[in-house]
Backbone as CSV, one residue per row, in Angstrom:
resi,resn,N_x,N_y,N_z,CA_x,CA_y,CA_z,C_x,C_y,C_z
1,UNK,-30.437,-4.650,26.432,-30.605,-3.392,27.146,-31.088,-3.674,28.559
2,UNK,-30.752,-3.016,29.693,-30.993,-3.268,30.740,-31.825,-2.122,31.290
3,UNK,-32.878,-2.653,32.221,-33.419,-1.451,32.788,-33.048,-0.980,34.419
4,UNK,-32.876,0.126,33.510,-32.610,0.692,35.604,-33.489,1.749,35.741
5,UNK,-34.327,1.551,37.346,-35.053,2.630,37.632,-34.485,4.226,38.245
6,UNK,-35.342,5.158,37.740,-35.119,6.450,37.458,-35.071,6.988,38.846
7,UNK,-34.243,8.099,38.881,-34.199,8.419,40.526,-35.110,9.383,41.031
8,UNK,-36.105,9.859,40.118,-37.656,10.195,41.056,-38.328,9.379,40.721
9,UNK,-39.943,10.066,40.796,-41.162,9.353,40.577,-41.641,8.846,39.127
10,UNK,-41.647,7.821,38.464,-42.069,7.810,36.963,-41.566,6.317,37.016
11,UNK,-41.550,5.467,35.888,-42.073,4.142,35.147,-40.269,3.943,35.034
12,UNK,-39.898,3.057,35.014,-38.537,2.685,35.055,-37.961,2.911,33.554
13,UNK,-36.716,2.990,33.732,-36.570,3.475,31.909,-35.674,2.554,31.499
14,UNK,-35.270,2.241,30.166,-34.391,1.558,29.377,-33.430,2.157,28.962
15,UNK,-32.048,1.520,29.522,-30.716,2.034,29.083,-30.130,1.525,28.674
16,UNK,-29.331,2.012,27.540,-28.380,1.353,26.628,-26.911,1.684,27.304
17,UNK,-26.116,0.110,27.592,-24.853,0.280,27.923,-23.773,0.376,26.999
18,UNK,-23.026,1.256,26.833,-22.590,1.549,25.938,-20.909,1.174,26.255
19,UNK,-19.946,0.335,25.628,-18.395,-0.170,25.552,-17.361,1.118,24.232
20,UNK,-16.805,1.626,25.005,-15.898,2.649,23.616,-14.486,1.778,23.270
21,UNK,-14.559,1.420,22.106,-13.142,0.876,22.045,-12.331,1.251,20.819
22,UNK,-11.590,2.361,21.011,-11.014,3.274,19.913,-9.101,3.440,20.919
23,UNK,-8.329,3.361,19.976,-6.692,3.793,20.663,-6.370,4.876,20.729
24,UNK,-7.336,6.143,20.908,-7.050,7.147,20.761,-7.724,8.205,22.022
25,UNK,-6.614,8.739,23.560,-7.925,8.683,24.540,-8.554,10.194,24.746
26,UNK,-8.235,10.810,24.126,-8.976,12.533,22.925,-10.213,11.935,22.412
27,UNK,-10.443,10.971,21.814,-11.302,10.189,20.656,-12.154,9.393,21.884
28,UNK,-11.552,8.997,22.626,-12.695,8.559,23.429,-13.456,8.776,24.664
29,UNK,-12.745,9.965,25.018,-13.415,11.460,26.275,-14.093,12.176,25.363
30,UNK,-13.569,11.909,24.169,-14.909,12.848,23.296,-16.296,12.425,23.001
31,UNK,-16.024,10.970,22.564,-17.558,10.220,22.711,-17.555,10.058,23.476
32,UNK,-17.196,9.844,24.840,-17.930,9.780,26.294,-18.637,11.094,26.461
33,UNK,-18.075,12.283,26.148,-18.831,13.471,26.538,-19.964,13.740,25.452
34,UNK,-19.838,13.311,24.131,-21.060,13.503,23.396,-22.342,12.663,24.277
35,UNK,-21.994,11.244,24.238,-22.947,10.499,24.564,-23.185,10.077,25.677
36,UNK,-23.115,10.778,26.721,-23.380,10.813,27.902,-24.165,11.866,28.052
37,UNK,-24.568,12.904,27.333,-25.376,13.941,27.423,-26.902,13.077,26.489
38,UNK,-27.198,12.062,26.340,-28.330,10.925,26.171,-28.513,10.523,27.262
39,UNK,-30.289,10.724,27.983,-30.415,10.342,28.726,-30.892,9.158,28.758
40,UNK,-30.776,8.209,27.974,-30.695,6.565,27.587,-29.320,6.576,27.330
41,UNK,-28.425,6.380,27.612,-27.298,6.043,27.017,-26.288,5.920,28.640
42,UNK,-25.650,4.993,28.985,-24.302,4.559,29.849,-23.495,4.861,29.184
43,UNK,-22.464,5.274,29.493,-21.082,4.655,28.949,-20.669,4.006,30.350
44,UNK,-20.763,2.584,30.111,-19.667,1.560,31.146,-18.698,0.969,31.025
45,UNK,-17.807,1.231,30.285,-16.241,1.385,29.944,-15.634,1.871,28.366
46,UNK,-14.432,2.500,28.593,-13.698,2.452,27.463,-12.742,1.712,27.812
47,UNK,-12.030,1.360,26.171,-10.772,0.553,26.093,-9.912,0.710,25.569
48,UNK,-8.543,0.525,25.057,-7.768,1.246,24.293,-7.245,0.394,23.185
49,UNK,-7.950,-1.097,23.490,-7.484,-2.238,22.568,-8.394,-2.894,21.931
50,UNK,-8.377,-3.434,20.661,-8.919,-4.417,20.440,-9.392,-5.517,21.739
51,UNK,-8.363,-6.724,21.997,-8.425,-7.404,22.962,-9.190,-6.940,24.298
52,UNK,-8.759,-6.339,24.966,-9.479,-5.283,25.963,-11.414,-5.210,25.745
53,UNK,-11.440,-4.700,24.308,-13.175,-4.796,24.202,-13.627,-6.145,23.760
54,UNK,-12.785,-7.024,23.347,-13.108,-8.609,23.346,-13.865,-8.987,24.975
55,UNK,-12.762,-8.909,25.602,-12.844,-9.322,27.401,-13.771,-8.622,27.678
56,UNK,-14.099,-7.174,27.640,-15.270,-6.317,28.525,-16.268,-6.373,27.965
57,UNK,-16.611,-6.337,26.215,-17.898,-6.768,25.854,-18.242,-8.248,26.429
58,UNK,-18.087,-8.812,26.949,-18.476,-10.410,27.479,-19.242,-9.968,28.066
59,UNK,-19.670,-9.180,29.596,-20.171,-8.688,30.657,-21.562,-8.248,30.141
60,UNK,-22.276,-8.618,31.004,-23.871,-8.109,30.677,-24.215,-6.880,30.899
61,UNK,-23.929,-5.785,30.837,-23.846,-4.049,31.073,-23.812,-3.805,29.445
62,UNK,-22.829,-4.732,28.551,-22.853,-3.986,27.406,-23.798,-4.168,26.546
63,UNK,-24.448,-2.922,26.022,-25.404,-3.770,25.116,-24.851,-3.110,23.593
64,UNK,-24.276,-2.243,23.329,-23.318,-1.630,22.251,-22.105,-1.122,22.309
65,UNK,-20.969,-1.968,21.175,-19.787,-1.328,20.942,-19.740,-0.455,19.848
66,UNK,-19.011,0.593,20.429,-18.676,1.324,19.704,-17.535,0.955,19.156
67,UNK,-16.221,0.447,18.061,-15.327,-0.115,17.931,-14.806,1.010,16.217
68,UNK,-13.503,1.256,16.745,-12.781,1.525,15.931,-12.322,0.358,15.000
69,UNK,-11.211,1.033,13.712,-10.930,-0.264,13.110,-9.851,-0.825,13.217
70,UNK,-8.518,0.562,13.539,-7.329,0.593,13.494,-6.879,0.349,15.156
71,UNK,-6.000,-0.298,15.748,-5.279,-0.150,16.499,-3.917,-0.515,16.717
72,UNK,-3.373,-0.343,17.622,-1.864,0.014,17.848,-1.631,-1.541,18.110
73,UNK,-2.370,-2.459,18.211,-2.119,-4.104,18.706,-2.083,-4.765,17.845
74,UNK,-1.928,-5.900,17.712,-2.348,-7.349,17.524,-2.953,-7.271,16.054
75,UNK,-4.192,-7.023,17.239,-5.871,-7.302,16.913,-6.106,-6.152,15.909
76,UNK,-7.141,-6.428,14.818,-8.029,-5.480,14.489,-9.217,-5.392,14.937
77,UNK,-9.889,-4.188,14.534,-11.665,-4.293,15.083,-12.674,-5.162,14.425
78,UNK,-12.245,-5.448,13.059,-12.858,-6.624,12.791,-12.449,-7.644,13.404
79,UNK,-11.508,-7.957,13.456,-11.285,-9.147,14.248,-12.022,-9.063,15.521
80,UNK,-11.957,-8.167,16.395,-12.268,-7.996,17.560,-14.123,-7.933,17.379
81,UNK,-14.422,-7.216,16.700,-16.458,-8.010,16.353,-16.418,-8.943,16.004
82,UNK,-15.573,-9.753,15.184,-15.720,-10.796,14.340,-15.802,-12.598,16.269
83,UNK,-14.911,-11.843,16.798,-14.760,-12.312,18.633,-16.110,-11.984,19.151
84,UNK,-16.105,-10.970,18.964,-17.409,-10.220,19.853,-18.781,-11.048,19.850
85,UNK,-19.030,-10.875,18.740,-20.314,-11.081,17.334,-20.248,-12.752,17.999
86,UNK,-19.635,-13.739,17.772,-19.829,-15.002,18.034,-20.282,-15.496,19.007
87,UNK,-20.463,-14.855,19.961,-20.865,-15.140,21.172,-22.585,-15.139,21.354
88,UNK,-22.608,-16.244,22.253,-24.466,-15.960,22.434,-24.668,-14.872,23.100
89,UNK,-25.990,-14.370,22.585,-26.156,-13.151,23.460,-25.453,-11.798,23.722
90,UNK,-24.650,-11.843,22.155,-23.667,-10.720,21.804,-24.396,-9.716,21.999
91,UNK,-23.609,-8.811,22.640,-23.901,-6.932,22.504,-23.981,-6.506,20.899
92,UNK,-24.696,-5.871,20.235,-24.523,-5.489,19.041,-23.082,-4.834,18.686
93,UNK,-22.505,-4.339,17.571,-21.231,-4.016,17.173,-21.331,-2.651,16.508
94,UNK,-21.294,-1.671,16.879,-21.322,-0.404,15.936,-19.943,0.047,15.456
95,UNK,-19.316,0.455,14.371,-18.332,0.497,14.064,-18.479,1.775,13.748
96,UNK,-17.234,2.517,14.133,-16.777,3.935,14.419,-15.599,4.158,13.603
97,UNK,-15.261,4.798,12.499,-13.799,4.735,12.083,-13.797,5.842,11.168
98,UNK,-12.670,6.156,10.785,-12.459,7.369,9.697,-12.012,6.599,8.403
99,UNK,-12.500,5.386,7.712,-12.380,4.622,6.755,-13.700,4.068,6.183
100,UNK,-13.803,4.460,4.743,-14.749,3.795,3.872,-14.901,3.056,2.864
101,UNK,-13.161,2.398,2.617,-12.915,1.724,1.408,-14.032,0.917,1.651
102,UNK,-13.977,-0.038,0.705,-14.600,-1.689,0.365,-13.812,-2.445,1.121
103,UNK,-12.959,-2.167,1.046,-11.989,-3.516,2.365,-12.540,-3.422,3.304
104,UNK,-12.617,-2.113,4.325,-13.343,-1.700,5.453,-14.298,-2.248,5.991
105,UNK,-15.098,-1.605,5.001,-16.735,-1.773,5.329,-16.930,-3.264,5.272
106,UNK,-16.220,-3.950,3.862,-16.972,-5.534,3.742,-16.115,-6.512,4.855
107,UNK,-14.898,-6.278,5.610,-14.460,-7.008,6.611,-15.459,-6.442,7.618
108,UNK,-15.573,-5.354,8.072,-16.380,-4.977,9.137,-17.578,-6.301,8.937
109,UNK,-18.622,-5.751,8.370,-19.991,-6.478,7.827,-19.890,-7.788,8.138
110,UNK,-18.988,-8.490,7.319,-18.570,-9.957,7.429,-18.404,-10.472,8.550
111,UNK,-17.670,-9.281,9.638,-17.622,-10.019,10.820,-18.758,-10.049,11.764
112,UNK,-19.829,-9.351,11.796,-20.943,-9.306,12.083,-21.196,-7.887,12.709
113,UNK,-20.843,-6.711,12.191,-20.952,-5.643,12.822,-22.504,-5.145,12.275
114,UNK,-23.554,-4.229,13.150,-24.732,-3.748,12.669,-24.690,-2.931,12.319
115,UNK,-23.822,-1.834,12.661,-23.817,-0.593,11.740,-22.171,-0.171,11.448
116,UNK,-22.335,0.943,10.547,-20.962,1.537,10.207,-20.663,2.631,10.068
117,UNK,-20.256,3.501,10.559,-20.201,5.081,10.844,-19.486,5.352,10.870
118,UNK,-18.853,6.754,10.757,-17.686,7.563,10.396,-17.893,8.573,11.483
119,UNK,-16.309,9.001,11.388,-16.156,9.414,12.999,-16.531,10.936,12.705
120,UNK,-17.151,11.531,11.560,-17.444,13.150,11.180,-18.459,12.847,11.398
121,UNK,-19.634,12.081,11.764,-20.899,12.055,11.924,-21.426,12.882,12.838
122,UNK,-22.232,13.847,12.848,-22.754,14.650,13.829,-23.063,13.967,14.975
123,UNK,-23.421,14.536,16.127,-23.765,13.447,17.590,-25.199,13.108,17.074
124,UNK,-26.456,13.822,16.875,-27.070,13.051,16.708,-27.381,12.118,15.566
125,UNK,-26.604,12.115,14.894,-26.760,11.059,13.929,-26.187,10.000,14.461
126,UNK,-24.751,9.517,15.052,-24.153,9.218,16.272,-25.473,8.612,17.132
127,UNK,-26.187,9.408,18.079,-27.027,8.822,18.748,-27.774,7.977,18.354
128,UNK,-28.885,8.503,17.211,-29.665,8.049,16.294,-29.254,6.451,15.657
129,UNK,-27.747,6.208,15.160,-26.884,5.013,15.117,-27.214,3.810,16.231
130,UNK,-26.645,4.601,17.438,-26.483,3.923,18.744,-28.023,3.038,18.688
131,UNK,-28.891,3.484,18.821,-30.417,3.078,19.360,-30.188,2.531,18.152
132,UNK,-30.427,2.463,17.097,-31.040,1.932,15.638,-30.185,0.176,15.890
133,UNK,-28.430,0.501,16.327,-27.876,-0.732,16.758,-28.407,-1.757,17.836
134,UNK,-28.836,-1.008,18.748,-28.957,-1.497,20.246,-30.381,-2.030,19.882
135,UNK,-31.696,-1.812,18.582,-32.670,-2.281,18.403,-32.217,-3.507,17.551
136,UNK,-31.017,-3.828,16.889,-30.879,-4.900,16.113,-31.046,-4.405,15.075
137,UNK,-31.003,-3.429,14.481,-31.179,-2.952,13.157,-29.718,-2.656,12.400
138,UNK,-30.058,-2.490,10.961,-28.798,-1.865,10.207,-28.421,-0.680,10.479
139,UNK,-27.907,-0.184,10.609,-27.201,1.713,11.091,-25.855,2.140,9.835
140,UNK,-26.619,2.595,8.945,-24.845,2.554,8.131,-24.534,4.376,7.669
141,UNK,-23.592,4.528,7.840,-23.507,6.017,7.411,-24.133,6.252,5.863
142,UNK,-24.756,7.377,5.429,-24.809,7.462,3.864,-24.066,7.222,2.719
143,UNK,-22.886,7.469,3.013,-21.719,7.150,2.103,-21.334,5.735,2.152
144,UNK,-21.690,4.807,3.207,-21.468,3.525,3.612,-22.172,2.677,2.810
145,UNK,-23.668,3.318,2.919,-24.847,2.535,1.968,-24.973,2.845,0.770
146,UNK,-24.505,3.858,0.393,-24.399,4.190,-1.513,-23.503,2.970,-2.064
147,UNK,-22.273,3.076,-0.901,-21.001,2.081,-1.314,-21.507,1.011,-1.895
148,UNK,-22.197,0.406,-1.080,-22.971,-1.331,-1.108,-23.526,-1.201,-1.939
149,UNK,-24.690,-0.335,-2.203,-25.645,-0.331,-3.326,-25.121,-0.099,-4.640
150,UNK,-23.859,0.274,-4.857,-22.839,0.422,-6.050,-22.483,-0.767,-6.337
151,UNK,-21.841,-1.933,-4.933,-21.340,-2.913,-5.262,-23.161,-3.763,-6.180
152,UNK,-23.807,-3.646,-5.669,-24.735,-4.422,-5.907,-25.062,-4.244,-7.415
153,UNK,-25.351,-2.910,-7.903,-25.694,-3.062,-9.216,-24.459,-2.841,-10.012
154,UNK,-23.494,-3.381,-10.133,-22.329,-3.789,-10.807,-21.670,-4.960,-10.133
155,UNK,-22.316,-6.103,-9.924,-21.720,-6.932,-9.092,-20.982,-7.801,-10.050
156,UNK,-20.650,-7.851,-11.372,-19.864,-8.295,-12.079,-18.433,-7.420,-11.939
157,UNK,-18.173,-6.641,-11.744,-17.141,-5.680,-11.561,-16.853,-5.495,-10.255
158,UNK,-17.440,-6.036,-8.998,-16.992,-5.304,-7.712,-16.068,-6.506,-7.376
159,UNK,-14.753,-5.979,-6.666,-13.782,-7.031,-5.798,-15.093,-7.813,-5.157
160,UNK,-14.260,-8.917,-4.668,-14.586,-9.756,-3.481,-14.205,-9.235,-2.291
161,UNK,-14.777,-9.763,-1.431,-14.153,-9.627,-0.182,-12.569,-10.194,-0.220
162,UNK,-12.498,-11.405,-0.646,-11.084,-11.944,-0.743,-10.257,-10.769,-1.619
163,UNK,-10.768,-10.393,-2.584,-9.852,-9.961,-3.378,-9.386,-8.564,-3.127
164,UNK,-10.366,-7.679,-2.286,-10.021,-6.832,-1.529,-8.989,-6.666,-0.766
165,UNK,-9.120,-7.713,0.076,-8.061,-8.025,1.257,-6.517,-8.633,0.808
166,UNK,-6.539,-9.411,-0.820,-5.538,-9.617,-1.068,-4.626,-8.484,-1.844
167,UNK,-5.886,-7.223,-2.268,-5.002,-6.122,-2.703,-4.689,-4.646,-2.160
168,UNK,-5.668,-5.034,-0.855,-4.537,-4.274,0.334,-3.543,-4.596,0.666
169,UNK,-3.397,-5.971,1.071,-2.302,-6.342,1.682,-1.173,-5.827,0.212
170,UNK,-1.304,-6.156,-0.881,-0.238,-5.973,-1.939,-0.092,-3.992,-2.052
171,UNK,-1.152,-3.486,-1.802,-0.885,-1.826,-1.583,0.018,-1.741,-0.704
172,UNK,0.110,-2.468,0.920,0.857,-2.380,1.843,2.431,-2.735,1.806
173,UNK,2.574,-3.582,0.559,3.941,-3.363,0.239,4.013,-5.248,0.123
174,UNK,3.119,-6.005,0.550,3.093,-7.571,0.816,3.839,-8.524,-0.798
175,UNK,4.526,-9.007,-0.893,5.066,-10.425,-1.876,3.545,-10.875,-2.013
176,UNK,3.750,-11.721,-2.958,2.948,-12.844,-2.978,3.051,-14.380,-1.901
177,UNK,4.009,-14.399,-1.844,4.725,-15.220,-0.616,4.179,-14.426,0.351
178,UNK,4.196,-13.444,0.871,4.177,-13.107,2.010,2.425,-13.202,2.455
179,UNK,1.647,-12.382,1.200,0.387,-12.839,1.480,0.027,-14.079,1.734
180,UNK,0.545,-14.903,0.970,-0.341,-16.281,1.137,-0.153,-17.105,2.404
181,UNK,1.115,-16.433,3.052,0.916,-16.797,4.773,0.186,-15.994,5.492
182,UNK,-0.134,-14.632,4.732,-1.035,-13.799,5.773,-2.329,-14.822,5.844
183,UNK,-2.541,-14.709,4.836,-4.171,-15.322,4.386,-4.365,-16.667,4.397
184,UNK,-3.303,-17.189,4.218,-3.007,-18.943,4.988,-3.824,-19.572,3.729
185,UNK,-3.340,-18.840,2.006,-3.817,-18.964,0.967,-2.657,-20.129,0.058
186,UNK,-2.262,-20.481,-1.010,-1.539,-21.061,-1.861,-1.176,-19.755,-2.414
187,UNK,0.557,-19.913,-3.032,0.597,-18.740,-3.970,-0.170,-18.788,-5.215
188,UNK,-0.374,-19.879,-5.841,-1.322,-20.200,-6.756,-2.874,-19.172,-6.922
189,UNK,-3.213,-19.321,-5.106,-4.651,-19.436,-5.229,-4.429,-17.519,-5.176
190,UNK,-3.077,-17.032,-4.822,-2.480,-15.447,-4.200,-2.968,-14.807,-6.034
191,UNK,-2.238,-15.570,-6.765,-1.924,-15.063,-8.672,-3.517,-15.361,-8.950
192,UNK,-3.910,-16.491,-9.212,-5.350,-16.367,-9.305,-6.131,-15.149,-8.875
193,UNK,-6.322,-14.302,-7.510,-7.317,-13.846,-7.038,-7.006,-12.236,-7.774
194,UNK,-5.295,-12.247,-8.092,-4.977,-10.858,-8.971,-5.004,-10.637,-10.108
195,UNK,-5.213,-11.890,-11.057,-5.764,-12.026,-12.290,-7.360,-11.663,-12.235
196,UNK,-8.121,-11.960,-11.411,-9.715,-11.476,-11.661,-9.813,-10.215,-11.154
197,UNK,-8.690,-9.624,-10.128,-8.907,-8.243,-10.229,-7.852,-7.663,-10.966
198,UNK,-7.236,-7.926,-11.658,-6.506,-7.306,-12.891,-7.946,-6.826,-13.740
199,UNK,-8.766,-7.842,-14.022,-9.879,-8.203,-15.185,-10.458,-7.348,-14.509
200,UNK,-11.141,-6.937,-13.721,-12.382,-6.447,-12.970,-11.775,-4.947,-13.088
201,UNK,-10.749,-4.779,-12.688,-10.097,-2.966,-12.823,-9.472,-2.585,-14.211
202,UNK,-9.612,-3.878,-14.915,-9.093,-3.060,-16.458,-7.559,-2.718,-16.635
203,UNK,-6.870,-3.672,-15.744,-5.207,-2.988,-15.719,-4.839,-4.382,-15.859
204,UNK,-3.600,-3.748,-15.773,-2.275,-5.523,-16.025,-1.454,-5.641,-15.223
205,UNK,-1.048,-4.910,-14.218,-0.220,-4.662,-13.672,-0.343,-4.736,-11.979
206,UNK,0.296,-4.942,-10.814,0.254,-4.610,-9.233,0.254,-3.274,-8.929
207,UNK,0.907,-2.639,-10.044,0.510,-0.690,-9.653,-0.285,-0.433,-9.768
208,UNK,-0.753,-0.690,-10.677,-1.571,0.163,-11.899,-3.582,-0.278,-10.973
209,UNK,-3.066,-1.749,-10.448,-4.511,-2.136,-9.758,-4.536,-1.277,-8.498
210,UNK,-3.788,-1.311,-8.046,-3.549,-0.802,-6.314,-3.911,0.634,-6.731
211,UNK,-3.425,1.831,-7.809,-3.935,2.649,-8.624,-5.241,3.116,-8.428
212,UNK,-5.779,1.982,-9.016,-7.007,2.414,-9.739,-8.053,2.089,-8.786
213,UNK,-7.812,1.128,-7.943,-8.338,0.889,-6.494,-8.735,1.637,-5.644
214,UNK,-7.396,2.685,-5.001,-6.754,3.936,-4.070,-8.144,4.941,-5.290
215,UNK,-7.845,4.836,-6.117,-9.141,5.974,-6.838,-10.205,5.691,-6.598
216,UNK,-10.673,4.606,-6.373,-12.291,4.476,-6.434,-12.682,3.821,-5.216
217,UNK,-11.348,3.944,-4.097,-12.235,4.248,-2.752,-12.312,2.585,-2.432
218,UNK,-11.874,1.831,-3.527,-11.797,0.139,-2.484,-10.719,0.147,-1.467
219,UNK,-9.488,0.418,-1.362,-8.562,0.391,-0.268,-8.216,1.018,-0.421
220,UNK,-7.080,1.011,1.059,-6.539,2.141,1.554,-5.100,2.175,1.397
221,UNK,-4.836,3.327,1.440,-3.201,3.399,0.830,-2.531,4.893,1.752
């Protein structure tokens, strides 16, 4: 956080620079206009890309991204915190999205994001987020943290992170061949990871998992 002094008389104040990086530019004149009405709060750029908030979070102005998950590029937003996050002296990562599977949230997390929020969040809960990030703290929406705390006390039954990601990609329409170049996996290691979530969801089948999955809110379909 950087401080800049106030333009009358009084003690210099602490401002949080704030990076918007969502593909949507309705979605991001809208959080500029919520959170610009914080009188701690910058906004010193939006972006419309993944890549884009890679390059501008570098700069010492930012001290929080706001980062969508989905974009029209390349890149995802995990990927793009997962960039971010590695760096010394990273800006914290707040994640902004209209998604709450288990795929979501546990790629987000993994890549080092501090909080996770949903884009129905009131502004000040929104605000309240922002600072809680920009202090180094956890920030997770309610529905975000029930999620986790579900995975936790059934952790014999919850996907993996891997296994998540290998049964989105198979919701998305992916071979087994085709995953195991996504994931730069063996087909071997592709059948393996759908046999323990065959076991874990109680089905036999690539429908019937992707199914029962799409129901209980692990991925997206």
């Amino acid at each position: 956080m950087t401080h800049r002094p106030e333009t009358g008389p009084g003690p210099d104040t602490t401002t949080i620079g704030l990076l918007l990086a969502d593909d949507h530019p309705v979605v991001r004149a809208g959080l500029r206009a919520v959170l610009e009405t914080e009188p701690d709060f910058e906004v010193v750029a939006d972006v419309p890309t993944a890549e884009e908030a890679v390059e501008r979070a570098a700069r010492p102005d930012v001290d929080v991204v706001l980062m969508d998950l989905q974009f029209g590029g390349r890149m995802l937003g995990s990927q793009a915190t997962a960039a971010i996050t590695a760096r010394e002296d990273a800006p914290r990562v707040l994640v902004l999205t209209t998604f709450d599977t288990d795929a979501d949230i546990l790629a987000a997390i993994e890549a080092g994001a501090t909080g996770y929020l949903l884009k129905d969040a009131p502004p000040e809960e929104l605000a309240a987020a922002v600072r809680t990030a920009a202090a180094g703290k956890s920030a997770l929406a309610p529905t975000v943290a029930l999620r986790l705390m579900d995975r936790m006390r059934a952790p014999a039954t919850a996907l993996s992170r891997r296994e998540t990601e290998v049964l989105q990609l198979v919701a998305d329409g992916l071979s087994n061949a085709r995953i195991s170049k996504r994931l730069f996996l063996s087909q071997a290691t592709v059948k393996s990871h759908l046999v323990h979530i065959y076991a874990k969801l109680g089905v036999d089948s690539r429908t019937s998992a992707v199914a029962a999955a799409t129901a209980r809110g692990l991925i997206r379909r």
